[in-house]
PDB file with SEQRES, HELIX, SHEET and CRYST1 records, atoms N, CA, C and O in Angstrom:
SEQRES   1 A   78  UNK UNK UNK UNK UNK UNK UNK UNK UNK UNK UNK UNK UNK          
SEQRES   2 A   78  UNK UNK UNK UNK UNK UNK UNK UNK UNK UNK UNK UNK UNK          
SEQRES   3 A   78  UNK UNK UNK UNK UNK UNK UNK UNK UNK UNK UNK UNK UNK          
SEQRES   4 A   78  UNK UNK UNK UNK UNK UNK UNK UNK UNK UNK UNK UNK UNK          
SEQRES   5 A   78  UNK UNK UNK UNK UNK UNK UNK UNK UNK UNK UNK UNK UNK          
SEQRES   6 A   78  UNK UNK UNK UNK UNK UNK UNK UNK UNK UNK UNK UNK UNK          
HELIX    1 AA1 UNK A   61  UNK A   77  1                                  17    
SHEET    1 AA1 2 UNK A  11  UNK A  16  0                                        
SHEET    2 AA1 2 UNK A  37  UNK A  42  1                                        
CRYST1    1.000    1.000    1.000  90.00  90.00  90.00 P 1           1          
ATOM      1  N   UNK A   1      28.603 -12.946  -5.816  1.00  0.00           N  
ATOM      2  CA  UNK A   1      27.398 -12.416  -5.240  1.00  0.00           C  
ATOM      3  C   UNK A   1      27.048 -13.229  -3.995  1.00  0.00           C  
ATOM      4  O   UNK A   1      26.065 -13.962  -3.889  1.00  0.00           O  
ATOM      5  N   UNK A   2      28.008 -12.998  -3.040  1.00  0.00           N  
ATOM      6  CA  UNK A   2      27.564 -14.173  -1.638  1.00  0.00           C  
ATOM      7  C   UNK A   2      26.229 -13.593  -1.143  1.00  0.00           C  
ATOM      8  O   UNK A   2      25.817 -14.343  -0.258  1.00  0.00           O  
ATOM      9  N   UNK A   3      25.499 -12.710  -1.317  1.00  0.00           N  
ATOM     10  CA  UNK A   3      24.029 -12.739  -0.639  1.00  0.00           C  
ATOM     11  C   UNK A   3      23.032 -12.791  -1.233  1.00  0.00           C  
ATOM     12  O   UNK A   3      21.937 -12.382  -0.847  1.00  0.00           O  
ATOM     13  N   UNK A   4      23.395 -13.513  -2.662  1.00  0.00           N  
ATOM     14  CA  UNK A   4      22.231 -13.858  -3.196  1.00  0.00           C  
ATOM     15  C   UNK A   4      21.204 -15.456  -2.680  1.00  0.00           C  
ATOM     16  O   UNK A   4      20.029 -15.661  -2.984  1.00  0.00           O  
ATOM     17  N   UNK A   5      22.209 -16.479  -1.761  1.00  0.00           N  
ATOM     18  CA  UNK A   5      21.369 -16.911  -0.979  1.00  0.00           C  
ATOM     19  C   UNK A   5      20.638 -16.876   0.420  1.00  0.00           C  
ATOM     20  O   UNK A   5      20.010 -17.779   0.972  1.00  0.00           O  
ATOM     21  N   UNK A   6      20.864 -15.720   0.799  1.00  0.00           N  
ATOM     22  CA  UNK A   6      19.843 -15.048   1.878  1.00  0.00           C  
ATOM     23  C   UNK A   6      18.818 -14.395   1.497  1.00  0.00           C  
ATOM     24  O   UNK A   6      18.148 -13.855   2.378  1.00  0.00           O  
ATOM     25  N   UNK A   7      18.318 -14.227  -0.216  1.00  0.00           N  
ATOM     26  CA  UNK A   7      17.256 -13.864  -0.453  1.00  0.00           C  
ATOM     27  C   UNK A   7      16.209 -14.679  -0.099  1.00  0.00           C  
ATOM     28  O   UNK A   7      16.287 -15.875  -0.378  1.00  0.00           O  
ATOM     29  N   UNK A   8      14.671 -13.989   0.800  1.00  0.00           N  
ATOM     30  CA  UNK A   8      13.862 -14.823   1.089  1.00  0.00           C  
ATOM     31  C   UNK A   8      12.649 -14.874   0.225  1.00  0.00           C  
ATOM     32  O   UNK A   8      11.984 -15.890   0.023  1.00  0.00           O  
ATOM     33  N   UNK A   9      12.370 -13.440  -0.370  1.00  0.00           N  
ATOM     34  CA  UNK A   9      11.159 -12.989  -0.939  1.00  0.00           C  
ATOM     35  C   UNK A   9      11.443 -13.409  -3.043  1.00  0.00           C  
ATOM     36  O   UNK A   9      12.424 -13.157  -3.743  1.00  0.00           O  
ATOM     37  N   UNK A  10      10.373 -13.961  -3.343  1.00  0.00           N  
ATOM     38  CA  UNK A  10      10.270 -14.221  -4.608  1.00  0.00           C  
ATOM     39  C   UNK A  10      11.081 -13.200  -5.536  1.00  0.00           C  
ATOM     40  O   UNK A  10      10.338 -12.263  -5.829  1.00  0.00           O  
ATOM     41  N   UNK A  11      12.339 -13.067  -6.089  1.00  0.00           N  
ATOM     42  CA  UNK A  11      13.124 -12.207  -6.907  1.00  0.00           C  
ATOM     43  C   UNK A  11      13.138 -13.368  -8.396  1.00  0.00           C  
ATOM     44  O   UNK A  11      13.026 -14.577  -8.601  1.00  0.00           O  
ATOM     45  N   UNK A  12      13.406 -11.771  -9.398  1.00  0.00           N  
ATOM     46  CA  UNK A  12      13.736 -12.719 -10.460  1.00  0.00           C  
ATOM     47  C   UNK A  12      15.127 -11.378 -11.175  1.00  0.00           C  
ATOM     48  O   UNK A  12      15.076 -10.182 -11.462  1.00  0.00           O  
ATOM     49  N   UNK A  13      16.047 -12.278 -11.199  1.00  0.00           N  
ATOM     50  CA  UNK A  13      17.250 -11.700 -11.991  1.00  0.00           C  
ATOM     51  C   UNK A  13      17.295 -12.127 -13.506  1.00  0.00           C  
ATOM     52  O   UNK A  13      17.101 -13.237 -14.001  1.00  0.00           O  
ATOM     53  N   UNK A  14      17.655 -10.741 -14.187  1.00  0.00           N  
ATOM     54  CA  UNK A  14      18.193 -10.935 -15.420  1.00  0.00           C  
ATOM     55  C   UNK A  14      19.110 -10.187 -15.609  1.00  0.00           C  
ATOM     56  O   UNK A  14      19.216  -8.968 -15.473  1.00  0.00           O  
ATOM     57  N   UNK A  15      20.418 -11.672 -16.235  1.00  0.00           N  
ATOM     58  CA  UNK A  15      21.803 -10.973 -16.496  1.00  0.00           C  
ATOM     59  C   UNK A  15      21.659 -11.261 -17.844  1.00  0.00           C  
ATOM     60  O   UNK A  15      20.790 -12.088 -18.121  1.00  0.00           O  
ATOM     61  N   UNK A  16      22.370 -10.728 -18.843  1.00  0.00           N  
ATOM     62  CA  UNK A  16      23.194 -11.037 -20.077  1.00  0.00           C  
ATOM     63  C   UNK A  16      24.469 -11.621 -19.872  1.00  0.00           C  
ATOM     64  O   UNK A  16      25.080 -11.199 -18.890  1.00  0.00           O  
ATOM     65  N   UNK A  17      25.046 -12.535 -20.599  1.00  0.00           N  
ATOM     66  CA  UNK A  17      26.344 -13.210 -20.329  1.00  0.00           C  
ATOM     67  C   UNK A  17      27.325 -11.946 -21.207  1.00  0.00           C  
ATOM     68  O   UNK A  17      28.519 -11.962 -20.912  1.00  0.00           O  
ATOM     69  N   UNK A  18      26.938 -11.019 -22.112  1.00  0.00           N  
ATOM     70  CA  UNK A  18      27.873 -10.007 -22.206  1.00  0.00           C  
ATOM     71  C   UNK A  18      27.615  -8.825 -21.616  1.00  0.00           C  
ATOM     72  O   UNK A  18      28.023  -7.925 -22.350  1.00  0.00           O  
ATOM     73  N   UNK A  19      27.210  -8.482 -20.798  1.00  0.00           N  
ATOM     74  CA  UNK A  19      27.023  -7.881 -19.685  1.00  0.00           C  
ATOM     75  C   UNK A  19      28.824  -7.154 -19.445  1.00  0.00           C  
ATOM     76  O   UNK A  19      29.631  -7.777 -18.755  1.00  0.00           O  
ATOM     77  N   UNK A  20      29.101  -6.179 -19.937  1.00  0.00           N  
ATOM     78  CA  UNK A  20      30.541  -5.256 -19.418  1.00  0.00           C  
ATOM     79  C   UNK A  20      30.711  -4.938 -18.061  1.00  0.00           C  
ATOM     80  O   UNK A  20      31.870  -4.683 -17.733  1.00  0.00           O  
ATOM     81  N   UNK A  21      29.905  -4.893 -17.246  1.00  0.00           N  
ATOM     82  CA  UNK A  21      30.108  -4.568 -15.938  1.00  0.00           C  
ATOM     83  C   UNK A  21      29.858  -5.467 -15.268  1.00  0.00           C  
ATOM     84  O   UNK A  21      30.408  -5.371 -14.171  1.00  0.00           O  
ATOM     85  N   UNK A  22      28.948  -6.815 -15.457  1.00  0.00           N  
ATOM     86  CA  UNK A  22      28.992  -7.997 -14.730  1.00  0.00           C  
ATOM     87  C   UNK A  22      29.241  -9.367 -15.681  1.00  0.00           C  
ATOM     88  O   UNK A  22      28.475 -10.006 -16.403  1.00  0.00           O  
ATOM     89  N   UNK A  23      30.403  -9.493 -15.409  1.00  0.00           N  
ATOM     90  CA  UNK A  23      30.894 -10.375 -16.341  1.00  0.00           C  
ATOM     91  C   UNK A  23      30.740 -12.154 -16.313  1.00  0.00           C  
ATOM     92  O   UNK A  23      29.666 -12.542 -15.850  1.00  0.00           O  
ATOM     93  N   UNK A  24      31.411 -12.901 -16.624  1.00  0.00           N  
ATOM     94  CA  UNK A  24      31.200 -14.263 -16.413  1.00  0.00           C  
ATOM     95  C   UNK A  24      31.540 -14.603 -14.977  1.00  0.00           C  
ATOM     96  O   UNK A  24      30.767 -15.365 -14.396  1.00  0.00           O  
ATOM     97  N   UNK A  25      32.752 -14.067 -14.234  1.00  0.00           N  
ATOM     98  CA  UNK A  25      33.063 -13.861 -12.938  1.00  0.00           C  
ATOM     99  C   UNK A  25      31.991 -14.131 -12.071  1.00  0.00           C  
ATOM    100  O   UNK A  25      32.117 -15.009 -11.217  1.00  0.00           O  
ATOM    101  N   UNK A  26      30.604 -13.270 -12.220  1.00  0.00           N  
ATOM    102  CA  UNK A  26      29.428 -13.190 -11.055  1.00  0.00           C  
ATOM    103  C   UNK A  26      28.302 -14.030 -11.383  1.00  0.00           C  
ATOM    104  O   UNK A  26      27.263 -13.796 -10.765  1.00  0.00           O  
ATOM    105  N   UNK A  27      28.302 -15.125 -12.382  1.00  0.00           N  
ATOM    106  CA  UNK A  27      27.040 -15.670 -12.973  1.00  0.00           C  
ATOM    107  C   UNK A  27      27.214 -16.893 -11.821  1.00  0.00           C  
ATOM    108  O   UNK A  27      27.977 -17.859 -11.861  1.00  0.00           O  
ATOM    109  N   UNK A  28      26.515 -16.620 -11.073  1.00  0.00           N  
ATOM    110  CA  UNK A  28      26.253 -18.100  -9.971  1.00  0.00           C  
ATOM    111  C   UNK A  28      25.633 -19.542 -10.610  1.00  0.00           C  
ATOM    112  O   UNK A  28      25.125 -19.801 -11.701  1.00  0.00           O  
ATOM    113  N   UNK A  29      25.891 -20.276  -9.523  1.00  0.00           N  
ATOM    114  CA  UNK A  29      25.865 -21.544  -9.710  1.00  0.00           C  
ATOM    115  C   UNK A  29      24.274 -21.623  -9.373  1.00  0.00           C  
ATOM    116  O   UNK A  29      23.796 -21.202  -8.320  1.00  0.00           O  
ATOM    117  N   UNK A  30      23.430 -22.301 -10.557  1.00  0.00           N  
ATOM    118  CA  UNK A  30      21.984 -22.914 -10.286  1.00  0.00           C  
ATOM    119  C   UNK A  30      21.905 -23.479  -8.416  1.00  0.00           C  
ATOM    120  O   UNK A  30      21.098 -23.108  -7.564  1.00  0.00           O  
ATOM    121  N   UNK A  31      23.019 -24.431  -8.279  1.00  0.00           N  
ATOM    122  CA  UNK A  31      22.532 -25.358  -6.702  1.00  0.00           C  
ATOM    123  C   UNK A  31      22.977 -23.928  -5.841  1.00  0.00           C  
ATOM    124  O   UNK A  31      22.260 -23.933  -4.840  1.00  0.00           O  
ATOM    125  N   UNK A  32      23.514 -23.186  -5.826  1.00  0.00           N  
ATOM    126  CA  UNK A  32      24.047 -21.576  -4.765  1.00  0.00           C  
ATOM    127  C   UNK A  32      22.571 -20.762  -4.551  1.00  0.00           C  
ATOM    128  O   UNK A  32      22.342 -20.019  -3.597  1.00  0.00           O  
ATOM    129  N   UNK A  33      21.639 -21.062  -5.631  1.00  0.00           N  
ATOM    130  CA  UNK A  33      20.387 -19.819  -5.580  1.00  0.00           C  
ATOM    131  C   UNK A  33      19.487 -20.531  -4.687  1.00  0.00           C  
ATOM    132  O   UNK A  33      19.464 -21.760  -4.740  1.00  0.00           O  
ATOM    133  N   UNK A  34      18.524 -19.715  -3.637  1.00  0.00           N  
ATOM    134  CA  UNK A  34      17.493 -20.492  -2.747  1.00  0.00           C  
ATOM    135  C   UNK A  34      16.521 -20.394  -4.242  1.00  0.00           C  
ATOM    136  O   UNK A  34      16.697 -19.782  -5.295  1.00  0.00           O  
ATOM    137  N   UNK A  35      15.575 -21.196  -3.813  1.00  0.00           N  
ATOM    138  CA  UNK A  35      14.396 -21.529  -4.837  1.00  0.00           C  
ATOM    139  C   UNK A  35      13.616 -20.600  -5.070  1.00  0.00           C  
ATOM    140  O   UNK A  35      12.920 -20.726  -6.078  1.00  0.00           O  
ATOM    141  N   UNK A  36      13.466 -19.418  -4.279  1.00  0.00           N  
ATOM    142  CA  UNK A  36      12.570 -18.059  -4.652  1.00  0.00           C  
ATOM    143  C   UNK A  36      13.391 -17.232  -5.445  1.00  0.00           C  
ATOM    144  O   UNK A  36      12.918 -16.123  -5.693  1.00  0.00           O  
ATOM    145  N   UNK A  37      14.545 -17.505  -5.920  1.00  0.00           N  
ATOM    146  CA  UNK A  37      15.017 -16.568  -6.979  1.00  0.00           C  
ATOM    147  C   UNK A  37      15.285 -17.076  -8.198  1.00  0.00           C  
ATOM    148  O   UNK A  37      16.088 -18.007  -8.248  1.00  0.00           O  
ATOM    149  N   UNK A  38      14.769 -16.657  -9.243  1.00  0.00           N  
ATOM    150  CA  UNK A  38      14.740 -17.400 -10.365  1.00  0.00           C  
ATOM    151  C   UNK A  38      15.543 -16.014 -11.132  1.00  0.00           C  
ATOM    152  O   UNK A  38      15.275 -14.813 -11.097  1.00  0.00           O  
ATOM    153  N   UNK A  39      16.600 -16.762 -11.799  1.00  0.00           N  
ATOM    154  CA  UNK A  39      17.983 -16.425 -12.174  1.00  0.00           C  
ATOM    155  C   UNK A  39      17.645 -16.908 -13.948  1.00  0.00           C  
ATOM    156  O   UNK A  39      17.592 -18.073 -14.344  1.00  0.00           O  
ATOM    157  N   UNK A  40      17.436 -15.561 -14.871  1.00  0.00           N  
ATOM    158  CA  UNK A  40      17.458 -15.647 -15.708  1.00  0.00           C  
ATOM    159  C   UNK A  40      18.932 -15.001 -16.829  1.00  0.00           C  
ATOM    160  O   UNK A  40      19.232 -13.808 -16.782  1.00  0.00           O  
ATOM    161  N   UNK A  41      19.826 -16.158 -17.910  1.00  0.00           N  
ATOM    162  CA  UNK A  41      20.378 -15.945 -17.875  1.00  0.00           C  
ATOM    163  C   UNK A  41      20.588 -16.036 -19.491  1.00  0.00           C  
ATOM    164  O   UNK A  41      20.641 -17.076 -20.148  1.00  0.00           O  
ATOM    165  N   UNK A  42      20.698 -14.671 -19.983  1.00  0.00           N  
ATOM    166  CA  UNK A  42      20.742 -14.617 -21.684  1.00  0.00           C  
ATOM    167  C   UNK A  42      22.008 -14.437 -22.313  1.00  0.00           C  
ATOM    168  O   UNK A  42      22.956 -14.173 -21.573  1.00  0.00           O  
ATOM    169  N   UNK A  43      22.207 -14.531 -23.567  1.00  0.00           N  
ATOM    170  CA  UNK A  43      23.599 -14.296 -24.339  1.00  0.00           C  
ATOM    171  C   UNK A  43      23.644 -13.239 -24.655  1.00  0.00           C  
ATOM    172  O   UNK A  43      24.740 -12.811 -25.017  1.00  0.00           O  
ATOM    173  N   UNK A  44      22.455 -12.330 -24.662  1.00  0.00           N  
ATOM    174  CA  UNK A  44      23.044 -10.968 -24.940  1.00  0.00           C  
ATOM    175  C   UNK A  44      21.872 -10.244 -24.565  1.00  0.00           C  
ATOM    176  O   UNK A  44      20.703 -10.579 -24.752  1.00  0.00           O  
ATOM    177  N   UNK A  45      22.400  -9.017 -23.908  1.00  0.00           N  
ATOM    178  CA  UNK A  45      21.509  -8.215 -23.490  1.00  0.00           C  
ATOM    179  C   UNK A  45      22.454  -6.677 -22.902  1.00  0.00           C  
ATOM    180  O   UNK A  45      22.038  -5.525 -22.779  1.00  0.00           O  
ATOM    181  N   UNK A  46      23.642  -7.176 -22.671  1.00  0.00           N  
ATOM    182  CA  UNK A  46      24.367  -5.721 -22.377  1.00  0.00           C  
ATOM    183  C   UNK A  46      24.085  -5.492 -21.276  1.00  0.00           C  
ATOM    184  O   UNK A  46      23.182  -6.226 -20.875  1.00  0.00           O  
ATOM    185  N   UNK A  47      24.479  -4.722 -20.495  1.00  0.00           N  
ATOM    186  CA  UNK A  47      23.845  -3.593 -19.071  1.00  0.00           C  
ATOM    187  C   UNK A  47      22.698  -3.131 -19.646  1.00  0.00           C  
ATOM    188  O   UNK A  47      22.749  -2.126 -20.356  1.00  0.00           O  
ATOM    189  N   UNK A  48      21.448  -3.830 -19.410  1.00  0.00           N  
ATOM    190  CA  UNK A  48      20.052  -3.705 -19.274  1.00  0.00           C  
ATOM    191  C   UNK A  48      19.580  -3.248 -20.572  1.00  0.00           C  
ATOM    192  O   UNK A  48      18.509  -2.655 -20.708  1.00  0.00           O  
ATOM    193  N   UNK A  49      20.332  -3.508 -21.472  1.00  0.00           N  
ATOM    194  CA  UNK A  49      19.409  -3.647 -22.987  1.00  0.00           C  
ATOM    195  C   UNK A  49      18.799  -4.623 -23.780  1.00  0.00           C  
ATOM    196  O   UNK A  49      18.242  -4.203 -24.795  1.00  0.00           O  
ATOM    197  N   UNK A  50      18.773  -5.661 -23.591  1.00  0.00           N  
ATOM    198  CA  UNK A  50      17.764  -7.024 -23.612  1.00  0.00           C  
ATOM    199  C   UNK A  50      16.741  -6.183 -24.891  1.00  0.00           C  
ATOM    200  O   UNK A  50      15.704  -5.589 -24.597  1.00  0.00           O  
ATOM    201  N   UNK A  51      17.253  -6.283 -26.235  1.00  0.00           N  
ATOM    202  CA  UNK A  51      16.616  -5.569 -27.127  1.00  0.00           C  
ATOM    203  C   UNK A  51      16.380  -7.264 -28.278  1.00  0.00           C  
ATOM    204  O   UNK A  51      17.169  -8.136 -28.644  1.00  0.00           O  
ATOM    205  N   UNK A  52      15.220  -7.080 -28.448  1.00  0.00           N  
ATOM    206  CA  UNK A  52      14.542  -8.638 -29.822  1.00  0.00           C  
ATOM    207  C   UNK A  52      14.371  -7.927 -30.796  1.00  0.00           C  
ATOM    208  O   UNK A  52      14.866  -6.864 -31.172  1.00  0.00           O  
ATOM    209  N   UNK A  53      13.555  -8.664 -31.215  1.00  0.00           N  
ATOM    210  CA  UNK A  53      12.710  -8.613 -32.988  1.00  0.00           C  
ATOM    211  C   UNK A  53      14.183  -7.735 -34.035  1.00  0.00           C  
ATOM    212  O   UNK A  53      15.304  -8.219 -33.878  1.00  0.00           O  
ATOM    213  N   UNK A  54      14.047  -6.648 -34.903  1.00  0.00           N  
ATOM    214  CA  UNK A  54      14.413  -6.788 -36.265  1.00  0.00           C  
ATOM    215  C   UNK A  54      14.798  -5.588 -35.705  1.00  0.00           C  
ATOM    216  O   UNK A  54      14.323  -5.187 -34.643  1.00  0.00           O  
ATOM    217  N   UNK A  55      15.953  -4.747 -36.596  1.00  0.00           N  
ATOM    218  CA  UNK A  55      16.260  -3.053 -36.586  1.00  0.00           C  
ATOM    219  C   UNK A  55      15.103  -2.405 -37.273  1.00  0.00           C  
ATOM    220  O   UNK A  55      15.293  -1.218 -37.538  1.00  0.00           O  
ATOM    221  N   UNK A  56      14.024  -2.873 -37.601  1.00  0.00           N  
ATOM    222  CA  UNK A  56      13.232  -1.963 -38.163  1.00  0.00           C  
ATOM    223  C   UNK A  56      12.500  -1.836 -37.112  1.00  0.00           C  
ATOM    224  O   UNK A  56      12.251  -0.788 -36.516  1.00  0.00           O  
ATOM    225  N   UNK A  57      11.994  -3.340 -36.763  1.00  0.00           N  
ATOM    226  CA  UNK A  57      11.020  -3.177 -35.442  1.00  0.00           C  
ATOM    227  C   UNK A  57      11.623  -3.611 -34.274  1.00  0.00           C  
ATOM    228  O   UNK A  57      11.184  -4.745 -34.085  1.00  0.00           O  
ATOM    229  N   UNK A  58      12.235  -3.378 -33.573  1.00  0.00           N  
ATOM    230  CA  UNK A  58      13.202  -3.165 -32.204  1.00  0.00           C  
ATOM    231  C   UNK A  58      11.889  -3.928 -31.453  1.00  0.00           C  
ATOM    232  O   UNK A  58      10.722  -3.599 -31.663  1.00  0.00           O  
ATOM    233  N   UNK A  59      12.268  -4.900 -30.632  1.00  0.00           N  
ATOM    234  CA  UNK A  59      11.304  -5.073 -29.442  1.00  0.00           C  
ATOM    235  C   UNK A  59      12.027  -5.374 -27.933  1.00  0.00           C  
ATOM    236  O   UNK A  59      12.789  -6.314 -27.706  1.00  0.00           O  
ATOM    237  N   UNK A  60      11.570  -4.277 -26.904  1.00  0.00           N  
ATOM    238  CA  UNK A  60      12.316  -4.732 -25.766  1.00  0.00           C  
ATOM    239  C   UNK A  60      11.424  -5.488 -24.471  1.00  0.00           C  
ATOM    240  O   UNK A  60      10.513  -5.220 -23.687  1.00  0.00           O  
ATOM    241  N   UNK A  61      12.231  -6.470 -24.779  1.00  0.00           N  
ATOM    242  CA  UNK A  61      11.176  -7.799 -24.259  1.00  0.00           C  
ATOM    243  C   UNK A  61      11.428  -7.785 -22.588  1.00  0.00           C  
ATOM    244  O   UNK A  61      10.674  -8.370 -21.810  1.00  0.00           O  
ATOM    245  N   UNK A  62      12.744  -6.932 -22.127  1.00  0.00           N  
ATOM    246  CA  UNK A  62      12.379  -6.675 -20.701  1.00  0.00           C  
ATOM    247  C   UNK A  62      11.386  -6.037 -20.316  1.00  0.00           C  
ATOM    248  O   UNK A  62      10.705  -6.586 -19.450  1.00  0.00           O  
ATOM    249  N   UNK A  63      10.948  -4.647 -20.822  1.00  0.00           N  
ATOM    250  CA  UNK A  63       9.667  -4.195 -20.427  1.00  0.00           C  
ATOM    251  C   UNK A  63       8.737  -5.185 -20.115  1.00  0.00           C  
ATOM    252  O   UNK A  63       8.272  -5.209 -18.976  1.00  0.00           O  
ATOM    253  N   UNK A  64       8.288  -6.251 -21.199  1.00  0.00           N  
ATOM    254  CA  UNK A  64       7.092  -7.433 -20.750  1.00  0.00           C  
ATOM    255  C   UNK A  64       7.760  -8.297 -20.112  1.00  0.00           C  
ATOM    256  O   UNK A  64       7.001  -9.178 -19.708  1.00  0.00           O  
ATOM    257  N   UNK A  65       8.715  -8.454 -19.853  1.00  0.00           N  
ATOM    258  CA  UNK A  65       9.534  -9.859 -18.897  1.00  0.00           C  
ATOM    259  C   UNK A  65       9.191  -9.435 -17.391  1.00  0.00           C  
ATOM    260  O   UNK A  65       9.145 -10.165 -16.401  1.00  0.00           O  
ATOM    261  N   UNK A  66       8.993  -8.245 -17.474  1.00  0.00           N  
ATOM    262  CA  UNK A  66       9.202  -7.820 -15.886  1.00  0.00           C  
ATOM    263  C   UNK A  66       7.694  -8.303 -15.390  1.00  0.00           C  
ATOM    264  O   UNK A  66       7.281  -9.238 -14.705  1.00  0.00           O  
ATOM    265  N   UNK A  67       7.052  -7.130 -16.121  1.00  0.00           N  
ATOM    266  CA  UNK A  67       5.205  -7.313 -15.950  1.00  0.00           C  
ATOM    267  C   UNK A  67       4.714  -8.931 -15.720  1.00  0.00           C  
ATOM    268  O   UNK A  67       4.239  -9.379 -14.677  1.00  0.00           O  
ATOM    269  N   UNK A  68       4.963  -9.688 -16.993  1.00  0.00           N  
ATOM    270  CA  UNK A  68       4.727 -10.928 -16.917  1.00  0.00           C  
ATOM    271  C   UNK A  68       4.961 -11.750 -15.871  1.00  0.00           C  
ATOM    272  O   UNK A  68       3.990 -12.354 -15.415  1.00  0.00           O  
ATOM    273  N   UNK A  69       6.319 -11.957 -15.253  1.00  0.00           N  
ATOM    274  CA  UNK A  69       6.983 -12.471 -13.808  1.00  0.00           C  
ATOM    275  C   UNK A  69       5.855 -11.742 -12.376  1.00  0.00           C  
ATOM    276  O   UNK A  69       5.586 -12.218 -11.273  1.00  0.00           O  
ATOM    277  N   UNK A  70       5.503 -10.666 -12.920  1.00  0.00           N  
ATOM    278  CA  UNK A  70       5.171  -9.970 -11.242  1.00  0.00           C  
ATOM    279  C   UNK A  70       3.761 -10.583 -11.915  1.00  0.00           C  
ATOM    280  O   UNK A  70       3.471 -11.290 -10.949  1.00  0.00           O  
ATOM    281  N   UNK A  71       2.820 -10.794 -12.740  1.00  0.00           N  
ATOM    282  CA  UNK A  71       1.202 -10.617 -13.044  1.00  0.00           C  
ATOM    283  C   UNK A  71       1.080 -12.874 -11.992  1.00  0.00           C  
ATOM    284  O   UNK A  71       0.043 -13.422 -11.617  1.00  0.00           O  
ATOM    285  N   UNK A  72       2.233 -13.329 -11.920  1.00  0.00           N  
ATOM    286  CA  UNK A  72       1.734 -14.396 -11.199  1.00  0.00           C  
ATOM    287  C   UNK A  72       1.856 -13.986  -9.694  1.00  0.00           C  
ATOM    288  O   UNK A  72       0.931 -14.301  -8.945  1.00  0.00           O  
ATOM    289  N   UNK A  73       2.860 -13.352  -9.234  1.00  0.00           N  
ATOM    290  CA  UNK A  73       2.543 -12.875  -7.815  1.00  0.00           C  
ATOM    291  C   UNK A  73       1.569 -11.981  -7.663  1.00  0.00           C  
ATOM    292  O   UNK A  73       1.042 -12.051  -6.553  1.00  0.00           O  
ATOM    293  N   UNK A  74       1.092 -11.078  -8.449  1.00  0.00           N  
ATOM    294  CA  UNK A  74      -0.480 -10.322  -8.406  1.00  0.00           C  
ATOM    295  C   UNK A  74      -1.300 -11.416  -8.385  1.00  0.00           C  
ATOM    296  O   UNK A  74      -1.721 -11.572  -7.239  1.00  0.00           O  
ATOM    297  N   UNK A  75      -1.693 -12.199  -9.102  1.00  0.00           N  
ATOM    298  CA  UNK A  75      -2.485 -12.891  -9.137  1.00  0.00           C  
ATOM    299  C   UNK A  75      -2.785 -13.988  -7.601  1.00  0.00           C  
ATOM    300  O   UNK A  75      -3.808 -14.391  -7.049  1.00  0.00           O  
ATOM    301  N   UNK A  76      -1.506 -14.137  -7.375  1.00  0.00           N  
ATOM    302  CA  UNK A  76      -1.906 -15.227  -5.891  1.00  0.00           C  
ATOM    303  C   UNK A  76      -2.213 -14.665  -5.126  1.00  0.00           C  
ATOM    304  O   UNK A  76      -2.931 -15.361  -4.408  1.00  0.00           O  
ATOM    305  N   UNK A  77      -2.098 -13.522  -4.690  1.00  0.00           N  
ATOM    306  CA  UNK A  77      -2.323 -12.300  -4.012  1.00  0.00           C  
ATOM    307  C   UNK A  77      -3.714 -11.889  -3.599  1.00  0.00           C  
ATOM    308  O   UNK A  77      -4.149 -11.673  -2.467  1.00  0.00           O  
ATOM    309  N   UNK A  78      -4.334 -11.830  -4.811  1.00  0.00           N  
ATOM    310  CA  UNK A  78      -5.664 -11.378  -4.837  1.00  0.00           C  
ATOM    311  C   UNK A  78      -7.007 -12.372  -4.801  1.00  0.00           C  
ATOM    312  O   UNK A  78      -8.137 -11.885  -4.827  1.00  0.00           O  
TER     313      UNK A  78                                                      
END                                                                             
């Protein structure tokens, strides 16, 4: 991912390390990222299924991962 350090604006990535389409190959190096991108990096989550809690009660904690990350840039904002 060579242009992930020309990002200027506050980003936040989330990969899964079993991720089928982006594999161990593209997981960058912590010192490679500029400091406005915060590079979150889980053991399992698949191509964008980042699914918690139990098979009875399924919880998908990206839905609130996202909200949560953006409610501090709302907040400085305003």
């Amino acid at each position: 991912m060579p242009l992930l350090n020309q990002i200027a604006k506050p980003t936040l990535i989330i990969h899964a390390k079993d991720d089928p389409f982006m594999d161990h190959h593209v997981i960058p190096k912590a010192e490679d990222l500029p400091p406005q991108v915060e590079y979150q990096l889980t053991e399992h989550g698949g191509h964008v299924g980042f699914i918690g809690g139990t098979p009875l009660r399924p919880e998908m904690w990206l839905e609130r991962r996202i909200p949560d990350w953006l409610t501090t840039y709302l907040e400085a904002s305003s």
